[in-house]
N, C-alpha and C positions, 0 to 999 in steps of 0.2 A: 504494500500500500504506500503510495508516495506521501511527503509531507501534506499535500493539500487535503487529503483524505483523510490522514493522521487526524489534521486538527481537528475537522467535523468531528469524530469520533469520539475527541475527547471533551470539546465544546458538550457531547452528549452526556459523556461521561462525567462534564462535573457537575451536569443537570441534576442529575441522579444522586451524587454524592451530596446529602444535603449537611451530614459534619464535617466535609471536607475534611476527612482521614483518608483519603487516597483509595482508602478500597470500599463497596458495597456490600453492607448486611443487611439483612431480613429489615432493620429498622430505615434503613433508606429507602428501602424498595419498598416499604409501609407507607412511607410519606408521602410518596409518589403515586402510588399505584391503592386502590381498593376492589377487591376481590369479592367482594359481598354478594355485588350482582353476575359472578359470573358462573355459568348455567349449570355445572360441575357441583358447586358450593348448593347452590338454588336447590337442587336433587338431594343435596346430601352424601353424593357419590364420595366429597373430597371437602374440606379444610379449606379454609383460608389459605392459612402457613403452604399448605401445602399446592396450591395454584402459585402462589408468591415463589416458594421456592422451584416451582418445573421454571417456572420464568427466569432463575437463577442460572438452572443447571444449565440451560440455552447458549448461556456466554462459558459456563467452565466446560463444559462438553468438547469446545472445537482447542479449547485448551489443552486439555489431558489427556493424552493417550490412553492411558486404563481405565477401566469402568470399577469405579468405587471411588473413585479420590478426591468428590467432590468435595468442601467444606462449606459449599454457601458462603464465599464471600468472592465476590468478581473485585480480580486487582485491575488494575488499569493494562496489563497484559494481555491479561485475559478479553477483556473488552475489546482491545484493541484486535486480538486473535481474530476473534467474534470476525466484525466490521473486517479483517483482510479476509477472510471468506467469504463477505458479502462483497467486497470492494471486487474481486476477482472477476465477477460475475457481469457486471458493468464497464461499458466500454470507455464512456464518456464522463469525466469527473465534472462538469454542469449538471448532469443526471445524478450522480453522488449527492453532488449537493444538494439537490430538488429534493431526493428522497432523504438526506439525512433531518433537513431543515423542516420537510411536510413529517414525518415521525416524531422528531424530540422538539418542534417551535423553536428551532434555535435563533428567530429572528422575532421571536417574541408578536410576531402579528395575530395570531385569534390565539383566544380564548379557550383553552382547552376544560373538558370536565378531565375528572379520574378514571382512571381504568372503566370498563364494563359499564362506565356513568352512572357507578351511583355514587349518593352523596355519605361521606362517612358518620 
């Protein structure tokens, strides 16, 4: 991923980070995100925790080689891992940016709700 890509990524990445300690736990991805309404939760199938953390395991997945090492906290490697396996996929870094900027608001133009929309 070149530096242009890099920064969206991490522009994303310290959306997310809301105590700016460098890495993502369950309590960032709480702040950000609400699970309540999403359809899994709704049934009873699954947890809260437990939708917040598959959303976790997303970014430490392209991370890890082994299956078991996850710990739930996305470092900014990890994140970054993430996004060069998206970046890969795209030819043109104006499309990068369309898509990074229309997913995390990184230009802060609308008005986003919470995850699944609802209100916590």
């Amino acid at each position: 991923m070149n530096d242009f890509r890099k920064n969206f990524a991490l522009k994303a990445f310290a959306i997310m980070d809301a105590d700016s300690s460098g890495s993502l736990t369950l309590s960032d991805i709480k702040g950000k995100y609400n699970a309540k309404k999403h359809p899994k939760v709704i049934s009873g199938e699954k947890t809260e925790d437990e939708i917040l953390y598959e959303f976790m395991d997303t970014f430490e997945a392209h991370h890890h080689e082994c299956a078991g090492t996850a710990d739930h906290i996305i470092t900014k490697d990890e994140w970054c891992a993430y996004y060069n396996n998206v970046s890969m996929s795209i030819d043109d870094d104006a499309y990068f940016e369309l898509m990074m900027t229309n997913a995390w608001n990184l230009n802060g133009a609308k008005v986003t709700k919470k995850g699944w929309g609802g209100a916590i």
